[in-house]
PyMOL CGO cylinders between C-alpha atoms (Angstrom):
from pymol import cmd
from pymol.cgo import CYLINDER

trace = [
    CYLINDER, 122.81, 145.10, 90.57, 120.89, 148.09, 89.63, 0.3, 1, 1, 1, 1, 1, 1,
    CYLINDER, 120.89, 148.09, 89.63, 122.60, 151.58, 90.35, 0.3, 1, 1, 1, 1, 1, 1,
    CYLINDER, 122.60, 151.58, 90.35, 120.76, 154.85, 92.10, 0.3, 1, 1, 1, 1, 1, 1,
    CYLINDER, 120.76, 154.85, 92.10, 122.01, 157.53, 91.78, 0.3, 1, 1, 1, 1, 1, 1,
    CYLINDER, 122.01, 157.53, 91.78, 120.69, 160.85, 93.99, 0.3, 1, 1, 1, 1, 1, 1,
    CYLINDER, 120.69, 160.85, 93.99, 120.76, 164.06, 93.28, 0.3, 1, 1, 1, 1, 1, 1,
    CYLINDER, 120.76, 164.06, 93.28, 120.69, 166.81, 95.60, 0.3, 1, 1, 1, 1, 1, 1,
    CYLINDER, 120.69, 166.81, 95.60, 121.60, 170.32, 95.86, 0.3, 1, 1, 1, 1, 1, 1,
    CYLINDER, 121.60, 170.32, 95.86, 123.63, 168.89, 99.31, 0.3, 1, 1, 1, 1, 1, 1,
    CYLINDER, 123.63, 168.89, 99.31, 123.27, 166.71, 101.84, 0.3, 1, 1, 1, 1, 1, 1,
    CYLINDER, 123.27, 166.71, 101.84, 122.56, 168.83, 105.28, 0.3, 1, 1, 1, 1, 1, 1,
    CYLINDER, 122.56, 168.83, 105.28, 120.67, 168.14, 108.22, 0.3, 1, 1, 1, 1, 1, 1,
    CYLINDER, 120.67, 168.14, 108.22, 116.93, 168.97, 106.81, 0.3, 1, 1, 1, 1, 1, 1,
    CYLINDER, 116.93, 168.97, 106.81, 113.28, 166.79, 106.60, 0.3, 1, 1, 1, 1, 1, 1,
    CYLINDER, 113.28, 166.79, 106.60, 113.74, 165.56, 103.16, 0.3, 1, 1, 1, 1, 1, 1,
    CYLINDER, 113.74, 165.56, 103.16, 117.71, 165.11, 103.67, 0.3, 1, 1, 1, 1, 1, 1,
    CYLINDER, 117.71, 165.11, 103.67, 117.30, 162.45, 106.72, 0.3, 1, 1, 1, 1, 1, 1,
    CYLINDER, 117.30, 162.45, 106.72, 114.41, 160.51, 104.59, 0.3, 1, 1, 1, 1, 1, 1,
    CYLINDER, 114.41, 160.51, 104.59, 117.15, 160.66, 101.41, 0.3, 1, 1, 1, 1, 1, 1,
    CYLINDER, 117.15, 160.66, 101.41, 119.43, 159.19, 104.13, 0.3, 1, 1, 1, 1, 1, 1,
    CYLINDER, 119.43, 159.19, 104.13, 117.44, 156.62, 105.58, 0.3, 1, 1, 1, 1, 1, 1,
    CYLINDER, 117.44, 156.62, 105.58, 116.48, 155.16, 102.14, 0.3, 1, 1, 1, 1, 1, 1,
    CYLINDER, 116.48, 155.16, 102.14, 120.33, 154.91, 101.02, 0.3, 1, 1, 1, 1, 1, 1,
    CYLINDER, 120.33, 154.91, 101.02, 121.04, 153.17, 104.04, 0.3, 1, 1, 1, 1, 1, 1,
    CYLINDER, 121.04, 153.17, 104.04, 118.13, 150.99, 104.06, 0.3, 1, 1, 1, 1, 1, 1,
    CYLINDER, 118.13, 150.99, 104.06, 118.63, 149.89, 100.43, 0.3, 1, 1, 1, 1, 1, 1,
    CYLINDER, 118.63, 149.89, 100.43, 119.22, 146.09, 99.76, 0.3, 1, 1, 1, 1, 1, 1,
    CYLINDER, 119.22, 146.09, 99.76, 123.16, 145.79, 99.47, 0.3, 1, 1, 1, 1, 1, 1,
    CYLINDER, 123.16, 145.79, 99.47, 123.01, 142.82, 97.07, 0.3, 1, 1, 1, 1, 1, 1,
    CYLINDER, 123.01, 142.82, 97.07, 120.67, 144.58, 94.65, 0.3, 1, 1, 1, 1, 1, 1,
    CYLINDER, 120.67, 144.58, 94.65, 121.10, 148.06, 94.79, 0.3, 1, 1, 1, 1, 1, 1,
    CYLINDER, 121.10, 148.06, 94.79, 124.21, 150.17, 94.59, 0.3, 1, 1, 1, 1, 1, 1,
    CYLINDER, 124.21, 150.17, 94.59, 123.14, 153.77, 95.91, 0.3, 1, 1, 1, 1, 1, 1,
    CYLINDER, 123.14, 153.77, 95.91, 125.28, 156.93, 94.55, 0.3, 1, 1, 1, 1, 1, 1,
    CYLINDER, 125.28, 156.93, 94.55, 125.05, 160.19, 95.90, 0.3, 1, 1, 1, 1, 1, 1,
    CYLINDER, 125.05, 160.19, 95.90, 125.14, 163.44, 93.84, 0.3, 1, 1, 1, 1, 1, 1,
    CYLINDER, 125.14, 163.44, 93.84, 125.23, 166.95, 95.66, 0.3, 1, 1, 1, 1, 1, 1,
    CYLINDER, 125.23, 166.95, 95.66, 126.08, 169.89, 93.20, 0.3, 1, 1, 1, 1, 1, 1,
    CYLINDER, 126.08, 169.89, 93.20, 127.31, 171.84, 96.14, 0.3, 1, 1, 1, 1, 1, 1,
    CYLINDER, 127.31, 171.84, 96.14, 129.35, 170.44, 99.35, 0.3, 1, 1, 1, 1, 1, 1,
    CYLINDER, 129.35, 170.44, 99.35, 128.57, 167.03, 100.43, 0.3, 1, 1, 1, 1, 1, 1,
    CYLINDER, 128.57, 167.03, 100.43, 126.61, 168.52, 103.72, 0.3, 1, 1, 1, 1, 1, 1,
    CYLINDER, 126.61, 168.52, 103.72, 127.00, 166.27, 107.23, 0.3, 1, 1, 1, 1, 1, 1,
    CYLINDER, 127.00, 166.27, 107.23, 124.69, 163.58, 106.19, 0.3, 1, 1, 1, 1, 1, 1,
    CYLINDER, 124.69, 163.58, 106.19, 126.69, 163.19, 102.87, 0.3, 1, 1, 1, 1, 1, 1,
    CYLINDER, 126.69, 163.19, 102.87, 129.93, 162.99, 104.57, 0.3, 1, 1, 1, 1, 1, 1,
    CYLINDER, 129.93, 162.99, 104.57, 128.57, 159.90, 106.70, 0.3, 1, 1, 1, 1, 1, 1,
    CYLINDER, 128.57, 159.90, 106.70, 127.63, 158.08, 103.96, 0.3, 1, 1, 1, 1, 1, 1,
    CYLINDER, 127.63, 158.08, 103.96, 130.80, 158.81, 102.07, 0.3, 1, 1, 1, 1, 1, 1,
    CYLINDER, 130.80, 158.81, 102.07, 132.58, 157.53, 105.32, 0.3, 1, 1, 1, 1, 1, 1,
    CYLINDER, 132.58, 157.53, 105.32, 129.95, 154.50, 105.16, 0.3, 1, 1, 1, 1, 1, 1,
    CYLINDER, 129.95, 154.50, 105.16, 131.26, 153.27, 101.41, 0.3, 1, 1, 1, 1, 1, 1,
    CYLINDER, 131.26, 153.27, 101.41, 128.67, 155.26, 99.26, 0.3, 1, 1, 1, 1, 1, 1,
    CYLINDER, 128.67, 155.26, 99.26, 130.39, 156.74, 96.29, 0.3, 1, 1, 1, 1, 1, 1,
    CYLINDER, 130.39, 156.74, 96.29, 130.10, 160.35, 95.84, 0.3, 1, 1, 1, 1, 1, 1,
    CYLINDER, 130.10, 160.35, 95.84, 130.26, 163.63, 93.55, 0.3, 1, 1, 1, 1, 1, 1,
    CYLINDER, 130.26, 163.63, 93.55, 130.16, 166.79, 95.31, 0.3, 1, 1, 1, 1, 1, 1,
    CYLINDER, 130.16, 166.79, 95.31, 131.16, 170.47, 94.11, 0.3, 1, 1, 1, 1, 1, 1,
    CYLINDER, 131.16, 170.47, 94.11, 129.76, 169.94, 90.66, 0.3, 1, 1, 1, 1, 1, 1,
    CYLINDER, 129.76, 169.94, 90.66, 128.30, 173.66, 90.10, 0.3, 1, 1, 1, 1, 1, 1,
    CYLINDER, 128.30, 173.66, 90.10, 130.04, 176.78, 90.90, 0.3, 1, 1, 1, 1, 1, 1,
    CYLINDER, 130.04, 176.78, 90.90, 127.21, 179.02, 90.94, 0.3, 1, 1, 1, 1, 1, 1,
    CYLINDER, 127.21, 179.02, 90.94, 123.26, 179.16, 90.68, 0.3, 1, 1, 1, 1, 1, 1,
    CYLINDER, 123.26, 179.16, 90.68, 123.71, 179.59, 86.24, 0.3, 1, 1, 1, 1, 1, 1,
    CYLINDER, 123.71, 179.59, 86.24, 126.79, 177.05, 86.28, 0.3, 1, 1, 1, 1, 1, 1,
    CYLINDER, 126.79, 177.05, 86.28, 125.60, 175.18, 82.90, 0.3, 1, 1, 1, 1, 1, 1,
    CYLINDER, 125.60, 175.18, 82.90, 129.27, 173.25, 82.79, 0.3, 1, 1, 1, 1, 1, 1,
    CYLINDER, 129.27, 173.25, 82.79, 127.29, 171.15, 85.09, 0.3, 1, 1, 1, 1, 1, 1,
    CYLINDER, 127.29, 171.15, 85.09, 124.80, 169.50, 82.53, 0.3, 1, 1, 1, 1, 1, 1,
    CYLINDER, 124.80, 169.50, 82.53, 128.07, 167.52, 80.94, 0.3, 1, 1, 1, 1, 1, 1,
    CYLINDER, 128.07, 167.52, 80.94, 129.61, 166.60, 83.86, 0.3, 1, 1, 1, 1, 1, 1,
    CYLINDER, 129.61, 166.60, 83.86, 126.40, 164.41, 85.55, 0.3, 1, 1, 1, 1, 1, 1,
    CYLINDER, 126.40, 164.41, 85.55, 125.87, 163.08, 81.75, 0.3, 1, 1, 1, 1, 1, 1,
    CYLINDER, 125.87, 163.08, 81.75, 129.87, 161.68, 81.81, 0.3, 1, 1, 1, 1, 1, 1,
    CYLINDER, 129.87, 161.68, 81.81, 129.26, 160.54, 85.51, 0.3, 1, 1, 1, 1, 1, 1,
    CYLINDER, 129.26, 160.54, 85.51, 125.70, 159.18, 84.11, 0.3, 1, 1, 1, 1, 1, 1,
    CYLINDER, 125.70, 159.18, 84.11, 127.19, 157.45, 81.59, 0.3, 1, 1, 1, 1, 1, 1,
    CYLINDER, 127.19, 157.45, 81.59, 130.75, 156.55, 83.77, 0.3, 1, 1, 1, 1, 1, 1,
    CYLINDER, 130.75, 156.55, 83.77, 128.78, 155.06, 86.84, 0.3, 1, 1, 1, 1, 1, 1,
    CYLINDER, 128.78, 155.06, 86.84, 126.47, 153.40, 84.04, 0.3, 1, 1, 1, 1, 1, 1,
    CYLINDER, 126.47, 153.40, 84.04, 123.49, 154.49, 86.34, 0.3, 1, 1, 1, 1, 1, 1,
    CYLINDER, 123.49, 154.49, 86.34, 120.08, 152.70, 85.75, 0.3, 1, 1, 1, 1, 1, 1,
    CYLINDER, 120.08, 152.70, 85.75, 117.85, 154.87, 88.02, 0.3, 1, 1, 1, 1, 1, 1,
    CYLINDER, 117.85, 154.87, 88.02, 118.61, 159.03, 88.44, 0.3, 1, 1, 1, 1, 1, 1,
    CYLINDER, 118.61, 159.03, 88.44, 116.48, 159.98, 91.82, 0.3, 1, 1, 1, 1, 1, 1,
    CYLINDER, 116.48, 159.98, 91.82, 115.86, 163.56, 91.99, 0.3, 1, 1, 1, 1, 1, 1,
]
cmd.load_cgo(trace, "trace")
């Protein structure tokens, strides 16, 4: 199974947002495992998916300079064992 995981700043109800949401839903089940990443709240199209079964990370950077966040995706990177990071 190969693992996606998304990254987005979050997850509202914008153009690029509903395509993002449309492909994770779309994805094959039995070969892809999608994983949403939103460095600030999850947004309403995040929180459907969470409430769908997608595994997410939300509220990952505190402010616009936040640099803590560059470890934190690299130990969920690494964690979630991610083959594919979609940006």
């Amino acid at each position: 199974m190969i693992k996606i995981m998304f990254l987005e700043t979050r997850m509202g109800v914008g153009g690029s947002e509903m395509i993002w949401f449309q492909l994770i839903q779309n994805l094959d089940p039995r070969r892809f495992r999608p994983i949403l990443c939103c460095l600030y709240e999850l947004g309403p199209l995040g929180e459907k998916l969470q409430k769908e079964g997608v595994p997410v990370f939300h509220h990952l950077l505190g402010n616009r300079w936040d640099l803590s966040v560059l470890p934190q995706l690299v130990r969920i990177l690494r964690k979630e064992r991610i083959d594919i990071l979609y940006m």
